[in-house]
C-alpha positions in Angstrom: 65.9 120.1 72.3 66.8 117.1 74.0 69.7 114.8 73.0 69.3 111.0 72.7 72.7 109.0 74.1 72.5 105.0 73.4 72.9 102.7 76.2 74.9 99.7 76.2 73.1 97.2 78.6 76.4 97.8 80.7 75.5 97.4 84.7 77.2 94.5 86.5 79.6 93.7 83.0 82.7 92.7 83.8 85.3 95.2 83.2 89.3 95.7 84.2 90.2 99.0 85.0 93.9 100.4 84.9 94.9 103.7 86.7 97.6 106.3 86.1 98.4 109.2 88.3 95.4 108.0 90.6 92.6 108.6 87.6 91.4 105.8 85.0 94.5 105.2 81.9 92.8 102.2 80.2 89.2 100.0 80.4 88.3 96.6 79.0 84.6 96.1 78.5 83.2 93.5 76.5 86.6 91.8 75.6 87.7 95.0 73.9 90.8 97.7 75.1 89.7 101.2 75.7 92.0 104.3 76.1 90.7 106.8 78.2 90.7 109.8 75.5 89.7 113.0 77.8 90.5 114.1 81.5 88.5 111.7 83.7 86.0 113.6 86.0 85.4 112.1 89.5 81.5 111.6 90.1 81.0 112.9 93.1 82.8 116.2 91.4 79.9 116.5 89.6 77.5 115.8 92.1 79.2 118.9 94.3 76.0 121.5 93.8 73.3 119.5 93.7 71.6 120.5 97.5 70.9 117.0 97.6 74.0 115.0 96.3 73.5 111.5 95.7 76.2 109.1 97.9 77.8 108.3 94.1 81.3 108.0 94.0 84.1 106.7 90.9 84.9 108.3 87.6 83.9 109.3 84.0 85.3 108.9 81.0 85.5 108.7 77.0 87.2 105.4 76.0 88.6 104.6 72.3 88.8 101.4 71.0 91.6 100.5 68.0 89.2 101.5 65.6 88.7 105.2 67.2 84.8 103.8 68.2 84.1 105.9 71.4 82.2 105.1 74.2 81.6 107.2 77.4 82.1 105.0 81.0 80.9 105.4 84.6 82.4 103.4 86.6 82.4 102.8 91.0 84.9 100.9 93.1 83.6 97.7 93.8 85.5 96.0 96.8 89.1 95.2 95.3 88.2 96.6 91.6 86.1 98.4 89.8 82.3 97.9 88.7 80.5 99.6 85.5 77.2 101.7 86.0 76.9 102.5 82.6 78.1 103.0 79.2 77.0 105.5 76.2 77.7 106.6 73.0 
């Protein structure tokens, strides 16, 4: 069985990024308000038993929009803020 997910074309898209207790609270991605709806998990977290773990490092996340639309977010630090790698239903 294999499960489809549907990209959004989301690498490089602007995005603003608000933290609470040191993990992502809140995302903006294409001009609309998320609010992180799960426990953020930190990518390199995840990465932890691979034998060979990729250098990845930032956060994912289920966002929910005013409408309760849900999207799922990986996102890096990029210099001063934050930059998307992807995003998927």
């Amino acid at each position: 069985m294999s499960m489809a997910h549907a990209h959004h074309p989301a690498s490089g898209a602007q995005i603003a990024v608000w933290m609470a207790n040191e993990a992502p609270a809140r995302i903006v991605y294409r001009g609309i308000r998320y609010r992180v709806t799960d426990t953020p998990t930190r990518l390199e977290d995840e990465m932890f038993m691979m034998t060979h773990p990729l250098p990845i490092t930032g956060w994912r996340f289920q966002g929910t929009d005013p409408q309760g639309q849900s999207l799922m977010f990986d996102i890096r630090p990029d210099g001063d803020g934050w930059a998307l790698i992807r995003a998927f239903v």
